[in-house]
C-alpha positions in Angstrom: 6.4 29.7 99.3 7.6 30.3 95.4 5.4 29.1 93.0 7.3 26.8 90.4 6.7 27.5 86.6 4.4 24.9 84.6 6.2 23.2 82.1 6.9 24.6 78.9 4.9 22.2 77.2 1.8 22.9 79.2 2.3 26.5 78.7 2.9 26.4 74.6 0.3 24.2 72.7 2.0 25.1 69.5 4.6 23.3 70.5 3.1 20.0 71.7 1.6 19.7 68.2 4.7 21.0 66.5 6.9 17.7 68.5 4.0 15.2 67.8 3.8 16.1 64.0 8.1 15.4 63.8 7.1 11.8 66.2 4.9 10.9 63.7 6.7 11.7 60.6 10.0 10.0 62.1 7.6 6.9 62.6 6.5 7.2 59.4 9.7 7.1 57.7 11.3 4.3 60.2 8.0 2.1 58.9 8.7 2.5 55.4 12.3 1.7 55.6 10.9 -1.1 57.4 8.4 -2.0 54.4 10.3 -1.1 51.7 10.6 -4.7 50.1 6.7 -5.2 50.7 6.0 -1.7 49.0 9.3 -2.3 45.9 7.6 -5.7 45.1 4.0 -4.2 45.5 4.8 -1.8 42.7 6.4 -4.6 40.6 3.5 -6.6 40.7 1.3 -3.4 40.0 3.8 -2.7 36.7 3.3 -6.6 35.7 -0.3 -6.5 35.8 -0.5 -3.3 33.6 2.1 -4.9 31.2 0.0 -8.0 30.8 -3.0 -5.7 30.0 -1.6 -3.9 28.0 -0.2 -6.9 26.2 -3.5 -8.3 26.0 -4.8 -5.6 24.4 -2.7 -5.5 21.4 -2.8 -9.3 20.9 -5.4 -9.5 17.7 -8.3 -11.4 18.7 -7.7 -14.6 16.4 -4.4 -15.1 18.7 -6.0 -14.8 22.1 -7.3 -18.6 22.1 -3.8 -19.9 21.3 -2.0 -17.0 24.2 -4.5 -18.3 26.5 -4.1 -21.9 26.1 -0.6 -21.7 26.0 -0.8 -20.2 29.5 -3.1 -23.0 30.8 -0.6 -25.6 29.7 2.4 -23.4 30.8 0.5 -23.4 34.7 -0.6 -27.1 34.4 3.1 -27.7 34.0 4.2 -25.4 36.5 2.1 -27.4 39.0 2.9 -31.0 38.4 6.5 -30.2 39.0 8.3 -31.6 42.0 8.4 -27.5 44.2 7.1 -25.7 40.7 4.6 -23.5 43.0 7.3 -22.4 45.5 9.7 -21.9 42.4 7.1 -20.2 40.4 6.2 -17.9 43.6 9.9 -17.0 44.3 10.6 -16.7 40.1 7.2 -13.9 40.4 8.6 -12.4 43.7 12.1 -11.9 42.0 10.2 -9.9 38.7 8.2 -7.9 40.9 10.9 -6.7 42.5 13.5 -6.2 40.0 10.2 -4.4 38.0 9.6 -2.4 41.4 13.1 -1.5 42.3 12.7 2.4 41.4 9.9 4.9 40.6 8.8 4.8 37.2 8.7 7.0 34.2 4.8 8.5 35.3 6.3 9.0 38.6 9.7 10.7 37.5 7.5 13.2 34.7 6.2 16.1 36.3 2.6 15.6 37.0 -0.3 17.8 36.5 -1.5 19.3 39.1 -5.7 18.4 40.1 -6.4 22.3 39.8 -5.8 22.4 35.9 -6.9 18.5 35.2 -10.2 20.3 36.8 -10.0 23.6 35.2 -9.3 22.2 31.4 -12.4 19.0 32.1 -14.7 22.2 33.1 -13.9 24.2 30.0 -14.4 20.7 28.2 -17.8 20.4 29.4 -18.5 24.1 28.9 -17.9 23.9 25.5 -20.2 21.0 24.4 -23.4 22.4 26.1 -24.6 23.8 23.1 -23.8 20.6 21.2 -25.7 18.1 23.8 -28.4 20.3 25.4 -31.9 21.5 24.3 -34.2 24.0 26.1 -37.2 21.7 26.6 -34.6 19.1 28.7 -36.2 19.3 32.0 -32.8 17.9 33.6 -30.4 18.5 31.2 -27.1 16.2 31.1 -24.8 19.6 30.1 -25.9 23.0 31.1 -24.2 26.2 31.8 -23.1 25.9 35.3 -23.3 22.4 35.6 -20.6 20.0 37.1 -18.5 18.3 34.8 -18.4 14.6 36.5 -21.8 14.3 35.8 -21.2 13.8 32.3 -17.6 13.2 32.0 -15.9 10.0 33.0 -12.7 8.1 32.5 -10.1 10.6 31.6 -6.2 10.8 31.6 -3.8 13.4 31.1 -0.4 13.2 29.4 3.1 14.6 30.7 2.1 17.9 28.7 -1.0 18.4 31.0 -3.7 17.4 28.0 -6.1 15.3 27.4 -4.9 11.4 26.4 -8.4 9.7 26.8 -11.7 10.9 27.8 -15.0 8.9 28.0 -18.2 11.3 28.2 -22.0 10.9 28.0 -24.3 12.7 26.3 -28.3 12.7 26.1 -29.9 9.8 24.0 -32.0 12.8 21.6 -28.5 13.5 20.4 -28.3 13.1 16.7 -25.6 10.9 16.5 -26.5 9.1 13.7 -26.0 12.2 11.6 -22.5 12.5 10.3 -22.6 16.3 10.4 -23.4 16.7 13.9 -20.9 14.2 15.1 -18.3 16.2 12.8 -19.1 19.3 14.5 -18.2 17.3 18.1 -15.0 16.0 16.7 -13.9 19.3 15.7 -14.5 21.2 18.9 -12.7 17.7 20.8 -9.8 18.3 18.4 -9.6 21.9 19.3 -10.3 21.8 23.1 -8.0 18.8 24.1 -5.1 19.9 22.4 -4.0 20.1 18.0 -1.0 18.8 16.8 -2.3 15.0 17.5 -4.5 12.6 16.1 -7.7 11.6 17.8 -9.9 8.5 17.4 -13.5 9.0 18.5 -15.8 5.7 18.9 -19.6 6.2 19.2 -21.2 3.8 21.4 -24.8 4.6 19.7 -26.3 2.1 21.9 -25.1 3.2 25.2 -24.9 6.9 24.0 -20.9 6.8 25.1 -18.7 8.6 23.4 -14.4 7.5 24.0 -11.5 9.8 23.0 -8.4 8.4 22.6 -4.9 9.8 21.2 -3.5 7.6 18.4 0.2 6.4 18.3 2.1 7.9 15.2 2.1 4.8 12.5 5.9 3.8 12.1 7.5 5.6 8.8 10.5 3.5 9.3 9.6 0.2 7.7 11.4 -0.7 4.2 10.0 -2.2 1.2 10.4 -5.8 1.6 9.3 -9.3 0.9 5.9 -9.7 2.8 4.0 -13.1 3.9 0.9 -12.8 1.4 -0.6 -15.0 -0.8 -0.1 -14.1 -5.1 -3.3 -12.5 -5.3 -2.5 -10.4 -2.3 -1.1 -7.1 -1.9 -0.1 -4.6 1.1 -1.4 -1.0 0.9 0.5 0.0 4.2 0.0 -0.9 7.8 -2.4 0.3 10.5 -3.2 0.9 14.1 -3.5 -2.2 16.4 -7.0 -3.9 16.9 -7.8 -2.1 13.4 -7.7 -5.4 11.2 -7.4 -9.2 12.4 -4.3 -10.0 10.6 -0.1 -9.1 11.3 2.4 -9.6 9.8 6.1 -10.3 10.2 7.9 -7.3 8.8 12.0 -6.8 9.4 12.1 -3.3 11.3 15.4 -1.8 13.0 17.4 -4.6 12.5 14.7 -7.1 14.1 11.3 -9.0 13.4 7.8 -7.8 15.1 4.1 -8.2 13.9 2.6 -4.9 12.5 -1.2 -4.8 11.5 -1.2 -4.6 7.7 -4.1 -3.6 4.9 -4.5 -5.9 2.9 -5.9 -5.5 -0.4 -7.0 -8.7 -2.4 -7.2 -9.0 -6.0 -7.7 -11.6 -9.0 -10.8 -13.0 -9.8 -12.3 -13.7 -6.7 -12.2 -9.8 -5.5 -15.1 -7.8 -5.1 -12.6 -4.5 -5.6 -10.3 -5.3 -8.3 -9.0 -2.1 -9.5 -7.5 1.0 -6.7 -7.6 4.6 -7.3 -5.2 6.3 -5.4 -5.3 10.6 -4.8 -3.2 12.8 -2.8 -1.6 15.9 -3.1 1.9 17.3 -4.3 4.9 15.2 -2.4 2.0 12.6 -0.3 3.1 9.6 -1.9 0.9 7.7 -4.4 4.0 7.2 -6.6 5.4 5.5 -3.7 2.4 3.5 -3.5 2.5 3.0 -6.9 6.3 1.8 -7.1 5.7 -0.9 -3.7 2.7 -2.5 -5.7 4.6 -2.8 -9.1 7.5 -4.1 -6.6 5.1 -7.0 -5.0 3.2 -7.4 -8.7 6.7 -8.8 -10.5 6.6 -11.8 -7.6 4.2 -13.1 -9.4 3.1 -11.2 -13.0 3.1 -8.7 -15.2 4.0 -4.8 -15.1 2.9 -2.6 -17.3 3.5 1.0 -16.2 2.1 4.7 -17.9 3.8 7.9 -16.0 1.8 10.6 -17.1 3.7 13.2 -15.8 7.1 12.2 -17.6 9.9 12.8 -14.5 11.3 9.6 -14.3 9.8 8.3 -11.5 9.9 4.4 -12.4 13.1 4.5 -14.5 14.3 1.8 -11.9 11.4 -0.4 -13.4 13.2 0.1 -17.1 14.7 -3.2 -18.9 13.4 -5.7 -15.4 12.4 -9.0 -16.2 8.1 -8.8 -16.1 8.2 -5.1 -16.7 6.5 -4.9 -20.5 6.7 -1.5 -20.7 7.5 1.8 -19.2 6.1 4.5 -21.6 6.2 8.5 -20.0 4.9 9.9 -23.5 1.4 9.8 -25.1 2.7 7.6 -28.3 4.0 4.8 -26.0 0.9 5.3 -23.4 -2.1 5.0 -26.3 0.5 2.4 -27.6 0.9 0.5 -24.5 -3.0 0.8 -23.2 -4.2 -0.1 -26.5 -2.5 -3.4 -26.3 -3.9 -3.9 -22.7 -7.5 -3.6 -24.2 -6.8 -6.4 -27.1 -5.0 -8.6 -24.1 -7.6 -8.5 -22.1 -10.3 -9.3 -24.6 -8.1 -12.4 -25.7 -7.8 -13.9 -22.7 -11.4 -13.7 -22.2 -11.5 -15.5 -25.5 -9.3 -17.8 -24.5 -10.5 -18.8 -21.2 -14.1 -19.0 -22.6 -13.1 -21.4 -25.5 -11.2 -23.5 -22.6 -14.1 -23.7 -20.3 -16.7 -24.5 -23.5 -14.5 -27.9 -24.4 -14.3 -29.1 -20.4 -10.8 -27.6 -20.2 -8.6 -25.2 -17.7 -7.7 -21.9 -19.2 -4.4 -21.9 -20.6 -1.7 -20.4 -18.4 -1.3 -16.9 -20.2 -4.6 -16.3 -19.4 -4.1 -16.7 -15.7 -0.8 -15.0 -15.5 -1.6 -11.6 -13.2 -1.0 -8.4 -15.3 -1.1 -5.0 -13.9 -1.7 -2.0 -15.7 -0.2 1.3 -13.4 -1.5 4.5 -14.5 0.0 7.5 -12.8 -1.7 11.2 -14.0 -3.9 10.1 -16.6 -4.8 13.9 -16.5 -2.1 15.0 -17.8 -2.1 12.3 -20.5 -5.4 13.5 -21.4 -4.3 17.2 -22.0 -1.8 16.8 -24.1 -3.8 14.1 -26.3 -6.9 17.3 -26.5 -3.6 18.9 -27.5 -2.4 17.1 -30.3 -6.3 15.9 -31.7 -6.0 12.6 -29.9 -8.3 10.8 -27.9 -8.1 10.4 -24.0 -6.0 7.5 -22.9 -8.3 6.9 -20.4 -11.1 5.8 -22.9 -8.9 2.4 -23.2 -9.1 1.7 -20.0 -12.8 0.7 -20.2 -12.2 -2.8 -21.4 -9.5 -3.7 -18.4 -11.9 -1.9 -15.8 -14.9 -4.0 -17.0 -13.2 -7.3 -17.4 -10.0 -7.2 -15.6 -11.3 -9.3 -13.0 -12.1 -12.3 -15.1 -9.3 -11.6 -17.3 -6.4 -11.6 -14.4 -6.2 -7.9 -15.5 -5.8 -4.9 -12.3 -5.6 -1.5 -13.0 -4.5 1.3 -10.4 -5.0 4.7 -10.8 -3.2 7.5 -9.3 -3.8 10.9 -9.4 -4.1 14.7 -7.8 -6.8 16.2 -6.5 -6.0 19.4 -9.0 -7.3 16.5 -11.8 -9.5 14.3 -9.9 -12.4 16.2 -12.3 -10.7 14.7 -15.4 -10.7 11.3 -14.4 -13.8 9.6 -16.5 -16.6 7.4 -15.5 -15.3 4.1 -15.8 -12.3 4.8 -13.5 -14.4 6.3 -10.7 -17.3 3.4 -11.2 -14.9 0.4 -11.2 -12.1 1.3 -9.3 -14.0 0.4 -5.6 -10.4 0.4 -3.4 -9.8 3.6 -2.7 -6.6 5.3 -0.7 -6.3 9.0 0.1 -2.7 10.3 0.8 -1.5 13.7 2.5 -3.1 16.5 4.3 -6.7 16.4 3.1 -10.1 17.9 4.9 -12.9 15.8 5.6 -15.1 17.3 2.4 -12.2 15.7 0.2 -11.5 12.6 2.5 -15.2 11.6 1.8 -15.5 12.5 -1.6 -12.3 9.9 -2.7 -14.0 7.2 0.0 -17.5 7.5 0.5 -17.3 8.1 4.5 -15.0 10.8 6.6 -12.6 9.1 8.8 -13.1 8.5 12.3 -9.8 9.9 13.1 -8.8 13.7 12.7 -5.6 15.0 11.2 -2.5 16.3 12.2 -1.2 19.5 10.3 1.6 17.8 9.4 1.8 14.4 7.9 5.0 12.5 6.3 4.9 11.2 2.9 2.8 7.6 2.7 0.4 9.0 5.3 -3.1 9.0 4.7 -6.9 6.8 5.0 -8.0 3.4 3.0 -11.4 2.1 2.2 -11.9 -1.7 0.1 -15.5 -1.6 -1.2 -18.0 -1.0 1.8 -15.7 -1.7 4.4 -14.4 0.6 6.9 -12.1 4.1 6.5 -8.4 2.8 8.0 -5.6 4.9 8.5 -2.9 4.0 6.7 1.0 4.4 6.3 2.5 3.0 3.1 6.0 1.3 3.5 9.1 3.4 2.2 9.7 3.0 -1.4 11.8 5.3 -3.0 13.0 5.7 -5.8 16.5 4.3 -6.0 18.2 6.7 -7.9 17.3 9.7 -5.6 20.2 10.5 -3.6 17.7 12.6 -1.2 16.5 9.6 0.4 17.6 6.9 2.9 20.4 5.1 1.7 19.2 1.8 3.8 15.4 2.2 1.9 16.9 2.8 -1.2 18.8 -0.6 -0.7 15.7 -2.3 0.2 13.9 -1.2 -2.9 17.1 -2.7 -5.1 16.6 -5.7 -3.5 13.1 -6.1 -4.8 14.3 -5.4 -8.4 15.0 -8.1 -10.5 18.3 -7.6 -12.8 17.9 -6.1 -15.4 18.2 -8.0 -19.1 21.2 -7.1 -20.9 20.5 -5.6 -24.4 21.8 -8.3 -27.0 25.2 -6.9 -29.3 24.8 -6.7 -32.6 26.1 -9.0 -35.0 29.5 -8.2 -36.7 29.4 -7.0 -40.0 31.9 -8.6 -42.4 33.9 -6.2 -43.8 33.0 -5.2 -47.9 36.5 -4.4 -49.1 36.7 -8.5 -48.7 34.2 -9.2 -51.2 35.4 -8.5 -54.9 33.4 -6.6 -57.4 32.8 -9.6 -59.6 31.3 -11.6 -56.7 28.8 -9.1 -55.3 26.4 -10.4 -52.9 22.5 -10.0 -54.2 20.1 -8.3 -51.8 18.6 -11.1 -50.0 19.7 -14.9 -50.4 16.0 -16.0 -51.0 16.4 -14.0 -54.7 19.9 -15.3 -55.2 18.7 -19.1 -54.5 15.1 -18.5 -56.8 17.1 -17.2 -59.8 19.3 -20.6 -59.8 16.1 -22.7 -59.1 14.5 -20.7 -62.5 17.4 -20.9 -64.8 17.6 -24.6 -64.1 14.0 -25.3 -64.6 14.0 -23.6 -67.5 17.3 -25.6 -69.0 15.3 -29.1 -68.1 12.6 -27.4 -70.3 15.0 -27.8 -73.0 14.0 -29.7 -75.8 17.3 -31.6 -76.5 18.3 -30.8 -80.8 18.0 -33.0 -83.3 21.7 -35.4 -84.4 23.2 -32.9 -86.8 21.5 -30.0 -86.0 22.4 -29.0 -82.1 22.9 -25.8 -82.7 19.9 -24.1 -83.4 16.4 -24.7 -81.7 13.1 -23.4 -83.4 11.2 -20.6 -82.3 8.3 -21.6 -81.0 10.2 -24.3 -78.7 12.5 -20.9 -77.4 10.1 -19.0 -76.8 7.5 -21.5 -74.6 11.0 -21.8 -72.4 11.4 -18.5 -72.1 7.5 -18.0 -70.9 7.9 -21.0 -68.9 10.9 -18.9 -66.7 9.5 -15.8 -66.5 6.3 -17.3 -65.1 8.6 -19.6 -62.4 10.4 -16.2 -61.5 7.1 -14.3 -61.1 5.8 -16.7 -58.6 9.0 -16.7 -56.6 9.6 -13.2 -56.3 6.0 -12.9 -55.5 6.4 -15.9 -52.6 9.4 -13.4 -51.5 7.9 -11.1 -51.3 5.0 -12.3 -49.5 7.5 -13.5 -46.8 9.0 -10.0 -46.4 6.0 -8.7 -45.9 4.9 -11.6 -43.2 8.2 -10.6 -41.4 7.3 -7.2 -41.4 3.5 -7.3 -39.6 5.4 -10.2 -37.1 8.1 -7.3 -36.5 5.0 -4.4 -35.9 3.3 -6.4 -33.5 6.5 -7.4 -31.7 6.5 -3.6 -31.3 2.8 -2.9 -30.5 3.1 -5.7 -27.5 0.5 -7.7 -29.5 1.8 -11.2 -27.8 0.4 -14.5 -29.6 1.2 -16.0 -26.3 3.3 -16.1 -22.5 6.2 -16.8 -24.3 6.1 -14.0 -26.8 4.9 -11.2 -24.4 8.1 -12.2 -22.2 10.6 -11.6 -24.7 8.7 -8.2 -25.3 11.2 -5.9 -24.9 10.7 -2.1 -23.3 9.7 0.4 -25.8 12.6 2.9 -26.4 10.8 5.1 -28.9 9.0 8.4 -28.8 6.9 7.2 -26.2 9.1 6.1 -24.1 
């Protein structure tokens, strides 16, 4: 009897398990064509929920109440509605699955494989051994050889393969109170995760946590333009989100969103009055300088000193509330020297108002602003020429600007931050560093090194703010250029002409009748004040007259010609003195017209700009 062969089946394993692998894969796919609505609108509502996070996160805190109550009353309504749940439920179902319809942008990027997310956590951890461990640790948090998810925890890596956001432990006898030894940390961070981008780094002292996180680029696209702030307020530039409890509405791309803005306050209820603003060649204080001489004439006074002379504020020349736009040392001691007498008259002023019960008088309310760009430079050509520095007349503004309505801002390079003098440095407590800086410069111009690290490059506006003791912000200052540079935007430099106010037009001088009109024997005297004193004279002295004797009317004795004669000369003495007199009254009222000594708010308005040697 032949034996009959087994089955192939039996007699192959590898192919049993080669069929039941393709069973279980074609079941696999048949169930999630069968699920795929459940798993589309899974990954909708997944994608909701991290939107609302993430919305939640960047709401600023003194909004959350109202967000959250509007949601209460938005549900509440929802539920008294006749079917509201089941609309609600299929209204929810619909998002979730319009939101889940395809894979998202994480899932379409190529993703980093575990093996270098492991390898580049491990070289993390190896590097900040020698920063967070000590030989006497008997169980050390970092040591060579250790496993890094001991010590590292939350972490996420971007499309590139680098680090996004880390959160890592390290021992509580770490210094961390010591700004050098936390520097050092930053800087090997910075170097390890990846340069080019801009970390912020938030010490948890109390848990002994330290977060990494990748800051957003601030926007360099927003325009000069008419922001929501009270008259004593001004906007530096804008910052990151959570930063500061305040946004503001600010026209971007054609539409309206909140930004978080710095705020500086002034006036006299400010505890930092005065800014100095440093950067280096091409950062952007003059930019800063023009945006706050832009928000100033909303609601005062300009007064502007360009110490380097190129023009920068020539769009400021001949505007209504600009006093003065002097670019050489004449005009700036000029111009500054007036500042100093203003100031102490409306400290006068006010004080004599508040002695007899009364409110200060309105010019001595009305905002001024002194803008000083390179003082240095003023001050080397003033050593120059035997001068003294302009800066010394700042003094008086510095110390009393604050009751007088009076704010001074500073700007100037780092190549003559030395030459800046005591009172500027002592009084001027708002402080803004602009451009690419190191942390030994950063916390010389503040007080404190930024929490942040920079990028090797940084666009023009870019940089860190401090106001008095509060904290280092970053900081990007709104696009202000100068409108007569054809290098720039065409749509900022229309924003900035927007801001201006028109210009005054110069008066034209009064025709001159022509001389060949007026004959010889009719020539006009000098002035009509002598013409009208001689007839006033020569008829005085004919009433003097004493009238001749019947018979005798032609000829008058001596003595009586000769009083009249006195009598006149005397009259036309005093007149030509009075005359005189009034010349010379016109004269000093003409001089300090051009010194900018204003008597009051009326006069200083009709100040017009300086346009000699000095300007």
């Amino acid at each position: 009897m032949a034996r009959r062969p087994l089955p192939r089946i039996l007699s192959n394993p590898r192919a049993q398990v080669a069929r039941s692998r393709e069973l279980a894969r074609t079941a696999a796919d048949g169930a999630t064509d069968v699920l795929h609505p459940l798993l589309t609108i899974s990954r909708g509502l997944r994608r909701l929920a991290a939107a609302a996070r993430t919305k939640w996160a960047e709401t600023p805190k003194d909004r959350r109440g109202p967000l959250l109550f509007f949601v209460a009353a938005l549900v509440l309504t929802v539920a008294l509605v006749p079917y509201g749940p089941l609309l609600a439920l299929v209204t929810l179902m619909a998002a979730a699955g319009w939101a889940g319809r395809a894979p998202g942008a994480a899932a379409d990027e190529p993703e980093v494989p575990q093996e270098d997310r492991t390898v580049r956590l491990q070289s993390l951890y190896d590097a900040l051994v020698p920063h967070f461990s000590v030989p006497e640790d008997p169980d050390p948090l970092y040591a060579h050889g250790g496993e890094w998810p001991r010590a590292l925890g939350d972490h996420d890596f971007d499309e590139n393969g680098r680090v996004s956001s880390l959160t890592l432990r390290y021992p509580a006898y770490f210094p961390d109170g010591d700004p050098e030894a936390r520097a050092r940390v930053e800087q090997l961070l910075h170097a390890k995760a990846g340069r080019g981008r801009e970390y912020h780094f938030d010490w948890a002292q109390e848990a002994n946590i330290l977060t990494l996180t990748v800051l957003a680029p601030l926007p360099t696209d927003i325009a000069a333009q008419h922001f929501v702030t009270a008259a004593e307020e001004a906007v530096l530039g804008f910052t990151d989100p959570g930063a500061v409890r305040r946004t503001l509405p600010v026209t971007r791309d054609g539409g309206t969103e909140d930004v978080p803005p710095v705020v500086w306050r002034t006036g006299a209820r400010s505890t930092e009055p005065h800014l100095l603003a440093v950067g280096q060649p091409g950062s952007g204080t003059t930019t800063l300088l023009r945006s706050l001489a832009l928000q100033a004439l909303e609601h005062g006074e300009v007064l502007v000193v360009e110490g380097s002379g190129s023009g920068e504020y020539a769009c400021l020349n001949g505007r209504p509330g600009v006093l003065a736009v002097e670019c050489g040392l004449t005009g700036a001691l000029a111009g500054l020297e007036w500042a100093a007498r203003e100031t102490e008259r409306r400290l006068l002023a006010a004080n004599r108002a508040r002695q007899a019960g009364q409110t200060p008088p309105p010019d001595c309310t009305h905002p001024l602003w002194i803008l000083l760009d390179r003082p240095s430079m003023l001050g080397h050509v003033a050593a120059a020429d035997g001068r003294g520095d302009p800066q010394s007349l700042l003094q008086v503004p510095l110390r009393h600007g604050r009751a007088a309505q009076v704010t001074v801002v500073v700007a100037e390079q780092f190549d003559g931050l030395d030459a800046l003098g005591e009172p500027v440095l002592q009084h001027t407590r708002a402080r803004v560093v602009l451009g690419r800086t190191n942390e030994a410069q950063t916390q010389l111009v503040l007080g404190l090194p930024p929490h942040t690290t920079p990028t090797e490059e940084m666009p023009p506006g870019r940089g860190y703010a401090r106001l008095g003791t509060g904290p280092v912000l970053r900081l990007q200052v709104p696009a202000t250029p100068d409108p007569y540079d054809e290098a720039t935007s065409e749509t900022h430099r229309a924003a900035v002409r927007a801001l201006l106010p028109e210009a005054v037009p110069e008066a034209e001088p009064a025709a001159v009748p022509e001389t060949a009109a007026v004959p010889e024997a009719a020539a006009v005297p000098e002035s009509a004040t002598e013409t009208e004193t001689a007839a006033e004279a020569e008829a005085e002295a004919t009433e003097q007259l004493p009238e001749a004797p019947p018979g005798d009317t032609d000829t008058v004795e001596p003595a009586q010609m000769a009083q009249t004669t006195q009598t006149a000369q005397t009259t036309q003495t005093a007149q030509t003195a009075q005359t005189a007199q009034t010349a010379q009254t016109a004269d000093q009222a003409v001089a300090a017209v051009r010194d900018k000594a204003p008597v009051s708010r009326a006069s200083r308005a009709s100040v017009p700009v300086l346009d000699g040697p000095g300007s």
